[in-house]
C-alpha positions in Angstrom: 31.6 -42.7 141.3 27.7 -42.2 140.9 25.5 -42.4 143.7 23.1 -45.5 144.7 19.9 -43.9 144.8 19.3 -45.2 140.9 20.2 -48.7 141.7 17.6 -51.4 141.2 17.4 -55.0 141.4 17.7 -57.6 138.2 14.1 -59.3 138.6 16.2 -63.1 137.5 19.4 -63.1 139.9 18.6 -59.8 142.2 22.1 -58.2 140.9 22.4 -54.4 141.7 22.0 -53.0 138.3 21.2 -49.3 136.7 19.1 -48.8 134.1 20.6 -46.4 131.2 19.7 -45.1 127.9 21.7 -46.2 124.7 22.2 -43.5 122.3 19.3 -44.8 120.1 17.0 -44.1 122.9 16.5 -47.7 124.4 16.8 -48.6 128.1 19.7 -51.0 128.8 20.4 -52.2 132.2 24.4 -52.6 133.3 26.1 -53.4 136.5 25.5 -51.2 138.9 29.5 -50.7 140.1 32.1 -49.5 137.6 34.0 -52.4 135.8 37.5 -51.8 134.5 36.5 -54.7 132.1 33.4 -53.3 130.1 33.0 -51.7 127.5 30.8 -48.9 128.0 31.6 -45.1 129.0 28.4 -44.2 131.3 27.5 -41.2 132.8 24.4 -39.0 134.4 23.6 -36.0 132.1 21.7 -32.8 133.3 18.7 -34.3 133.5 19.7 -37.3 136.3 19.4 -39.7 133.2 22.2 -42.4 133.0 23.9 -42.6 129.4 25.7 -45.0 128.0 27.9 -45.2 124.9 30.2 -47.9 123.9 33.9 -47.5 124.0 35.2 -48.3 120.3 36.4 -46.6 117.2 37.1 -42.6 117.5 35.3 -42.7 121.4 37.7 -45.5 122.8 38.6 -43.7 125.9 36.4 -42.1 129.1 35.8 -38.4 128.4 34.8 -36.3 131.8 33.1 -37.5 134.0 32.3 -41.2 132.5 32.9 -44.3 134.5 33.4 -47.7 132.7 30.5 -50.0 133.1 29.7 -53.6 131.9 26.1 -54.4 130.3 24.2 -56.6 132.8 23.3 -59.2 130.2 26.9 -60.5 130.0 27.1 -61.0 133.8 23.5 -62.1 134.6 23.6 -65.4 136.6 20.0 -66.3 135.4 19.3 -64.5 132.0 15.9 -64.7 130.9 15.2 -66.7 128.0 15.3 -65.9 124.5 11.6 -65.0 122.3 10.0 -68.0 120.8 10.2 -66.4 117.6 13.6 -66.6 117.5 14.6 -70.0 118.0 11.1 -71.3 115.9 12.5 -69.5 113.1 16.4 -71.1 113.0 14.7 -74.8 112.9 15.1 -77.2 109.7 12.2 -78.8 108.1 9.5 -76.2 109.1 7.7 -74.5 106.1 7.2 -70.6 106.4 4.0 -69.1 105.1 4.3 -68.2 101.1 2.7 -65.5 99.2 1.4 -66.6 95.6 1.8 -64.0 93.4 -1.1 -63.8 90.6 -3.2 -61.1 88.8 -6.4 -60.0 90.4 -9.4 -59.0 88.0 -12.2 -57.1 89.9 -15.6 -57.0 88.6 -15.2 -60.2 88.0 
């Protein structure tokens, strides 16, 4: 069971969460108490830094020392919302900027 001196706040539904690193190096934020429902293995390494690694494939099961956590996005009462850019570029009937192809002649 870690400690709570790492815990923090989620800034939309004030949740206890932990902020951990994926293994591609990107902070994620998960529920700050274990969950026998989620599907990460978490632990603290050497350093004090929280990892996180999901449980599928070869790696299904806790190895020493991991506790199973839940990401903090599937819980979150009050996510934020998603980017603009996302939902502008789903909608029908807009027209996307086009590149005309053509041969350029300098000196010209």
């Amino acid at each position: 069971m870690p400690s709570d001196h790492d815990v923090a706040r989620c800034d939309t539904c004030s949740a206890r969460i932990r902020w951990a690193m994926t293994a591609r190096g990107r902070r994620q934020p998960v529920n700050a108490d274990p969950d026998p429902d989620g599907n990460l293995a978490a632990r603290t390494d050497h350093l004090g830094v929280l990892r996180v690694r999901v449980l599928a494939g070869e790696r299904a099961r806790l190895e020493g020392g991991e506790w199973q956590a839940m990401p903090h996005v599937a819980t979150c009462a009050s996510p934020p919302p998603r980017p603009r850019a996302a939902q502008t570029a789903s909608r029908p009937g807009r027209r996307s900027a086009t590149v005309r192809y053509g041969t350029w002649r300098w000196g010209r």
